[in-house]
N, C-alpha and C positions, 0 to 999 in steps of 0.2 A: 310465743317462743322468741328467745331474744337470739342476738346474731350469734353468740358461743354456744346455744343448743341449737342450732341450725350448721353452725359449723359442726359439732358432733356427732348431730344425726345425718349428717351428708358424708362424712367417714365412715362411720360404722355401716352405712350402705354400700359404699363402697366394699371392705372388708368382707362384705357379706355376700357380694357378688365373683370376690376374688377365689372365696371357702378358704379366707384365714380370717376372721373375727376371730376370738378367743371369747370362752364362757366360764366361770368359775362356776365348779361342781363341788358341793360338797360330798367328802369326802372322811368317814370315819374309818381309821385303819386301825383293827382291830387288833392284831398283831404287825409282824414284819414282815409279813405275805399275802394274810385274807384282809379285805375292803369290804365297805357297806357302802355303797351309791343308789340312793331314788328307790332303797327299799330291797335291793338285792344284792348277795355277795356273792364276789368275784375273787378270784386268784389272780392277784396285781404282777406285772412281771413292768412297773411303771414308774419302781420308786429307786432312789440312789441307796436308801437303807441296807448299803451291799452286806452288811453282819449282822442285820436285825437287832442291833443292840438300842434302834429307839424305845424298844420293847424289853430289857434282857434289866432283869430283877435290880442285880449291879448297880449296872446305868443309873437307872431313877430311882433307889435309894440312895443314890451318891446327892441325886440333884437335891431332893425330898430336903436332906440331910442339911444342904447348901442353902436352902429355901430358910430353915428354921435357925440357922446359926449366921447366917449373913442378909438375909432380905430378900426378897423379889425381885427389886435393881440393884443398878449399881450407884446411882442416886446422883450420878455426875460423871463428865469425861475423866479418863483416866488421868489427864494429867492435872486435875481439882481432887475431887478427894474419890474418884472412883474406881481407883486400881485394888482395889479388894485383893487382900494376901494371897487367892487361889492364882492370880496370873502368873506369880512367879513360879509357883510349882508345873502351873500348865505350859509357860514357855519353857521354863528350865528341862521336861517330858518332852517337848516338841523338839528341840534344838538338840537334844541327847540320840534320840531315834531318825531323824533325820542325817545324823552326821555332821552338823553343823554350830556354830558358838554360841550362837544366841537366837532367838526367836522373838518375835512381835504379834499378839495377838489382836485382831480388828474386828466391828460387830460384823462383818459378814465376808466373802469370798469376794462380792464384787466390789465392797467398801476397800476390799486390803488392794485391790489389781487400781480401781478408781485413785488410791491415794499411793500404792508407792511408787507408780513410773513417772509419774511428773516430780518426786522430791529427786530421782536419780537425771533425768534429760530434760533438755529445755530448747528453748528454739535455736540453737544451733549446733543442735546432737540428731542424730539418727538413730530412727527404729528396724528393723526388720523384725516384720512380723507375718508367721504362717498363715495361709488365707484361710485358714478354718479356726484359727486362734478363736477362744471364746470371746465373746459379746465384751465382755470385763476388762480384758487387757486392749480390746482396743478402745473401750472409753479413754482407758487412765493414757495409752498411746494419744489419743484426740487430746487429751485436759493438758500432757505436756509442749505441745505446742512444737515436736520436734518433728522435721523430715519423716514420715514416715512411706516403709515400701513393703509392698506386700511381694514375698512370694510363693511359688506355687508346693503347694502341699507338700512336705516331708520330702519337698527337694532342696537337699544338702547342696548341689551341684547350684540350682537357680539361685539362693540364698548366696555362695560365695564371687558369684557373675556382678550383683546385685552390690557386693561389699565393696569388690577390687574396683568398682566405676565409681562410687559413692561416698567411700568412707573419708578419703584424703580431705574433703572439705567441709569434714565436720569434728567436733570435739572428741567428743563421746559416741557409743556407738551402745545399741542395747537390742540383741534377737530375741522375741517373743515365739512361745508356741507353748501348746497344749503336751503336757506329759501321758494324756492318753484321752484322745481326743472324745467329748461329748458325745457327738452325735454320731461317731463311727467306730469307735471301740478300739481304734488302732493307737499304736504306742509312737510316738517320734521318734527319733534317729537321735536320741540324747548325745552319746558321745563323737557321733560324727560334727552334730551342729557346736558342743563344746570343745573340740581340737579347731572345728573352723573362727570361733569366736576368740582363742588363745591366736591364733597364728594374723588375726583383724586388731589388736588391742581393742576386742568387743565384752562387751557382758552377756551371758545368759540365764535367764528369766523365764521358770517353767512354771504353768501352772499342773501342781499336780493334784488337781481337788478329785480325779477318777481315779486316782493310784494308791494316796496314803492307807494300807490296813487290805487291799485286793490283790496287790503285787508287788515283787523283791520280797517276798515271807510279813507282808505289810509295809514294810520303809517307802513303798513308792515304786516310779517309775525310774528313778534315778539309780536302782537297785535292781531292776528287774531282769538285767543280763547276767546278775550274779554276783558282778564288782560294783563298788558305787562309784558314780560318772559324778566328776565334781563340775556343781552348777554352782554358780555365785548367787543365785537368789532360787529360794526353793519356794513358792507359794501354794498355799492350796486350802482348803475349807474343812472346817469340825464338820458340816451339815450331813456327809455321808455316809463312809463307812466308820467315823465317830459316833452317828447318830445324834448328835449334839445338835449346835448352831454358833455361828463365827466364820472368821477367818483368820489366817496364819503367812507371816515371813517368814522363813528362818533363813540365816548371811551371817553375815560378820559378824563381830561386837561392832565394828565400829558403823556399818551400814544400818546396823540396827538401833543404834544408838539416834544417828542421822533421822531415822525413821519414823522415831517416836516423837523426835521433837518438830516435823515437820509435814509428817501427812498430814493431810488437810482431814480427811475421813477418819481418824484416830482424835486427831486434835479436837474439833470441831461435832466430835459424837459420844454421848453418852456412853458408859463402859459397858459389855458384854456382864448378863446377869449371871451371879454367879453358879445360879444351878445350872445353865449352861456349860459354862468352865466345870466345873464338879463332876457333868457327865463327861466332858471328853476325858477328864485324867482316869475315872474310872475308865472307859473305854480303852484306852490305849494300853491300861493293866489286863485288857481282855485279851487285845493282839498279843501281847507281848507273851501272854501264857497260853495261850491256844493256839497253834500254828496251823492246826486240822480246819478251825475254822475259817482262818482265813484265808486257805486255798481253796475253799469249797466254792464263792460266787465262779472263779473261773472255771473250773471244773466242770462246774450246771450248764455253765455258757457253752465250753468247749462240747459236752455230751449232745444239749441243743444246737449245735451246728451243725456236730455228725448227722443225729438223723434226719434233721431238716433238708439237708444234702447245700449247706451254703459254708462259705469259706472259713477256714478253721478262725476261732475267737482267738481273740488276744488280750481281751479284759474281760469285765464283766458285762459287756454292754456288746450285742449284736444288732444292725440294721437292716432292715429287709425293706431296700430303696424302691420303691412302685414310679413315681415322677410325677404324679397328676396329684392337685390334693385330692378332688373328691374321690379317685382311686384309696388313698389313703387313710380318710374318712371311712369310704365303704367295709375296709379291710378291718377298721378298728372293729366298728359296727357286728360284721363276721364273727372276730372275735367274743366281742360281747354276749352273742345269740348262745357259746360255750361257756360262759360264766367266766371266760378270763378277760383279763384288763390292760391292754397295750395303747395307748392313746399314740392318736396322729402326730406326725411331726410336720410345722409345715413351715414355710419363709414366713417372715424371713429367720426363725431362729436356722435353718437350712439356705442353703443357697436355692434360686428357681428350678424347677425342673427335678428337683430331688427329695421332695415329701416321701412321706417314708412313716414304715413302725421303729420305733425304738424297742428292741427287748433290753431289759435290765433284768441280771441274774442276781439271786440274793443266796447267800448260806443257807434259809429255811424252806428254796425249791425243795421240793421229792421228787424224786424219779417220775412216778408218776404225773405230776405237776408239767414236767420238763418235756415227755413223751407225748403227751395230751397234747401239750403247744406245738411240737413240731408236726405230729399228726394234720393238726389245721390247718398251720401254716404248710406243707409240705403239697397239702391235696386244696386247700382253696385258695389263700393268699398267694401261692408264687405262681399260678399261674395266670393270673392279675399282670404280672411283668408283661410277657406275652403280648397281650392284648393294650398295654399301656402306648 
């Protein structure tokens, strides 16, 4: 064994005695609701496919289509020869329904957060970023080299404490946060944090990769009080309620312009394949004419709260917080022995002490489906707290 698989297998020991190793399972989803794992199928409440349109006929004769008339890749970065005609109709879609001029499309959500917060701040700009912000935004927070401060969860109050001590000694100023937080389903205080960023000469920078097509009739998080909250930079991901795969800016012309010529993650990477692109345009011709569907993940959510007896939902994504992993381990497990499929959440994608189920609600729950889950959850997982 040489000293790099010695070092390997003295981590993954490690991992293994904490109960957060991670194990890739395969997983064949057979639709946008039932799974095949290890020979038996389950009812997934585990996937971001909030429309089920990875599945939805549309979708993948768009891709199919996109497959046979442009390629498999995109055969080079966009800015060489791989911008393939479908990006302009996909950003010009994205920038339209957002409310905003233009849009920039990147191969993923965490390639777009990775490269655009360092082309906007630098080392002598500051960040403020939410301490639950995703994983993503504080890479690209880290890669720009600026001040960065965290504050505490969806406080508007802690974030402006934070500004009035901080801001005078530095250039630029840029608040980071989650438009409807991953791992807990809550929405942020959008237009509080965008009055505090206007009255800071700040920027704000949401990710909304759990909102686009779930909430505001589909627009987002930025929409989802009814008016739209003007954010200067709107990001978020094809991967979910698209069903595609990518990621997405939409800002200015001119930020966006900035953007293309200078992410490093854009620059520097091959282009998004265009059956990809193909499905999200289809896709977002599915929001835009079905509205029934796209209230239905929350809906599922909101009905699975009621009878589970836990706090009303506000996206599609419920958490049912236990605090130990192997507690949350055990719970998944529980669920399994019913044929449904909630996987553990554990640190660090979580902060310590706060493993947990993730439920994600999709359009193609059924009642049934939804009842079932909270039956289990209601009479064996919650009372796992208790005893936690």
């Amino acid at each position: 064994m040489t000293s790099l698989d010695g070092f390997a297998a003295n981590k993954l020991r490690e991992l293994e005695q904490k109960h957060i190793r991670r194990i890739l399972v395969d997983t064949f989803r057979e639709d946008g609701v039932h799974v095949t794992r290890g020979g038996r199928q389950f009812t997934s409440f585990s996937c971001n496919d909030y429309l089920n349109l990875t599945h939805h006929p549309a979708v993948k004769q768009a891709a199919i289509d996109a497959i046979v008339r442009h390629g498999a890749g995109a055969g080079a970065s966009r800015l060489v020869t791989g911008n393939h005609p479908l990006y302009s109709e996909l950003e010009a879609r994205l920038a339209a329904f957002k409310g905003a001029e233009a849009a920039c499309v990147f191969g993923s959500g965490y390639l777009a957060n990775a490269g655009i917060i360092p082309v906007l701040v630098g080392p002598d700009d500051l960040i403020l970023a939410d301490e639950l912000s995703h994983s993503c935004l504080w890479a690209g927070a880290q890669l720009s080299r600026a001040k960065v401060l965290m504050f505490r969860h969806n406080s508007v109050e802690h974030a402006e404490q934070l500004l009035a001590q901080a801001r005078a000694g530095h250039g630029h100023a840029l608040i980071l946060t989650d438009g409807i937080f991953s791992m807990d389903g809550d929405r942020a205080p959008l237009a509080e944090l965008s009055a505090l960023a206007s009255r800071h000469d700040a920027w704000l920078m949401s990710d909304d990769a759990h909102g686009l097509g779930v909430v505001g009739s589909g627009q987002g998080s930025a929409h989802a009080a009814g008016t739209r909250v003007p954010i200067d930079l709107q990001m978020g991901t094809l991967s979910k309620a698209l069903g595609s795969c990518g990621g997405y800016l939409c800002a200015s012309q001119p930020v966006i312009d900035l953007v293309r010529t200078r992410a490093r993650t854009l620059v520097y990477s091959t282009g998004l394949p265009p059956a990809s692109a193909a499905a999200a345009i289809s896709a977002l011709d599915i929001i835009a004419q079905e509205p029934e569907l796209v209230a239905r993940p929350l809906a599922n959510a909101q009905a699975f709260a009621s009878l589970a007896g836990l706090p009303a939902a506000e996206s599609p994504i419920v958490p049912v917080v236990l605090g130990d992993e192997v507690l949350a381990l055990r719970a998944q497990q529980v669920l399994e022995a019913e044929a449904l499929l909630v996987t553990a959440i554990r640190p660090p994608t979580v902060p310590p002490g706060t493993a947990r189920l993730r439920i994600a609600f999709t359009a193609g729950h059924s009642h049934h489906d939804i009842e079932r889950l909270a039956r289990v959850v209601r009479r064996q997982i919650l009372p796992m707290q208790v005893s936690a």
